[in-house]
N, C-alpha and C positions, 0 to 999 in steps of 0.2 A: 541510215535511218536516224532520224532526230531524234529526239524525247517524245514520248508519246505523253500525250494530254487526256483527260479526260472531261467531259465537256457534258450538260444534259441533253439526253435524245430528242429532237424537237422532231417534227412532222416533217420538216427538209430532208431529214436521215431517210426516213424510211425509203424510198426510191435506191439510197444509195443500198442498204443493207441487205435488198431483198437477192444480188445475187450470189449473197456469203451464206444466207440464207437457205436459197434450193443445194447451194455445191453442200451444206455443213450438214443437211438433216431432209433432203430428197422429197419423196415425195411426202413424207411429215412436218415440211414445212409450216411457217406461220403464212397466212396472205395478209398483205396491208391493212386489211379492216381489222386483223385482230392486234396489231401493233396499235390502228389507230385507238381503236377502244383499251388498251393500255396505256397509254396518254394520257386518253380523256379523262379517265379515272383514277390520274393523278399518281399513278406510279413509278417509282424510282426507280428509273432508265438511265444508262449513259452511256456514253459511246468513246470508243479510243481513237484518239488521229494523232498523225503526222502529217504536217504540211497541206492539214485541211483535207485529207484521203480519211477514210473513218475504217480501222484496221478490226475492230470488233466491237461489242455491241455486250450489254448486258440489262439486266432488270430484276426487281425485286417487289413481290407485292404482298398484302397481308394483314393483316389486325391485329398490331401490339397491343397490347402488352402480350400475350398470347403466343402467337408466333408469326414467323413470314416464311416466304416462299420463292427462293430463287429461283424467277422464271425463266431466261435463259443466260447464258455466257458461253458466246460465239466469237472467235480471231476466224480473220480471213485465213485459207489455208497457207500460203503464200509469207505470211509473216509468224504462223507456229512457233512455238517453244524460243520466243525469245523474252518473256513473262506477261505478256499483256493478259493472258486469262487469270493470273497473279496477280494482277495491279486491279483488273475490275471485279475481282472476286473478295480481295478487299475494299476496295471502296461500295461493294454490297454487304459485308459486314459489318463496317463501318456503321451504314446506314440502318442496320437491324440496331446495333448495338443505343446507336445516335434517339431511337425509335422505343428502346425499353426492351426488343422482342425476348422474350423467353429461351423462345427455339428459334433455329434456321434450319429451313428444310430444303432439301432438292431432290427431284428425280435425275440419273444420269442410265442413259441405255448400258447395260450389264453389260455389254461388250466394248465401254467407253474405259478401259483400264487407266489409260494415263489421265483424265479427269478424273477419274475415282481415287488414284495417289494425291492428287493434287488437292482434292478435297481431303482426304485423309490428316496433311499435313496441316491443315487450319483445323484439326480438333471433330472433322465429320464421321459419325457411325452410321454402319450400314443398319438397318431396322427392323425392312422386309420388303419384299416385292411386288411389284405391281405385274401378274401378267398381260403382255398383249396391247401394253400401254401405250406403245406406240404403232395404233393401230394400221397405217399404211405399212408397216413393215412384219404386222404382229413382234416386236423387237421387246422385251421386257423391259421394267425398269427399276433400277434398285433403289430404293429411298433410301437416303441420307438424313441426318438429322447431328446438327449443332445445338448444342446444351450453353445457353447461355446465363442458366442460374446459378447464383452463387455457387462455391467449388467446396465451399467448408474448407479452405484453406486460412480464411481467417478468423478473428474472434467471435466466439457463437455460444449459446447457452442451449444446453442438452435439455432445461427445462426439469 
């Protein structure tokens, strides 16, 4: 495998992505209309390739300063755990960070453990649950939430 790139999601993608798609999240899948209407409204989308094959897919939407919302981050099964949900999980931080947001939030299905470590590791707490949220499965979903205000680690006036 080469270097994987990251590239923004254009409307070309979506054809390719839709069968990482049905295999990653069944029949709670997304359909093309709501990828397109994430586009259209200008959301910070990108996609990973090698050698122009597009190995996963991510996005981020929202209202800074405020917060944002990682909408999803999907690797094909087939290329798993060799960091690509790592590489676009920061270049969605990145983009919150880039963006001002406050918080980053995400939902992951409670039975998603190794995305749950994985978010862990970039500074994500669990909040509360959503039941049934993923309604084709009724599958719960745990909110996440990234703290991106200051830490009080530096100089500060108690006032």
């Amino acid at each position: 495998m080469t270097a994987v790139r990251l590239e923004p999601f254009r409307w070309w993608h979506i054809d390719e992505v839709m069968p990482t798609e049905a295999d990653l999240f069944g029949p709670g899948k997304w359909s093309p209309a709501m990828f397109w209407n994430e586009l259209a409204n200008g959301h910070h989308y990108r996609v990973a390739t090698d050698d122009g094959r597009v190995l996963g897919y991510a996005g981020l939407a929202g209202a800074p300063p405020d917060e944002v919302w990682v909408q999803v981050i999907a690797v094909r099964r087939d290329v798993q755990r060799r960091g690509i949900g790592r590489v676009l999980l920061e270049d969605l931080l990145a983009e919150a960070d880039r963006r001002g947001a406050r918080r980053t939030l995400l939902e992951v299905a409670v039975d998603n453990v190794a995305a749950q470590r994985l978010y862990a590791t970039y500074g994500f707490e669990p909040i509360g649950v959503r039941r049934g949220y993923y309604q084709a499965t009724n599958t719960d979903a745990l909110v996440m939430q990234r703290d991106t205000e200051p830490t009080g680690d530096g100089p500060h006036d108690h006032g």
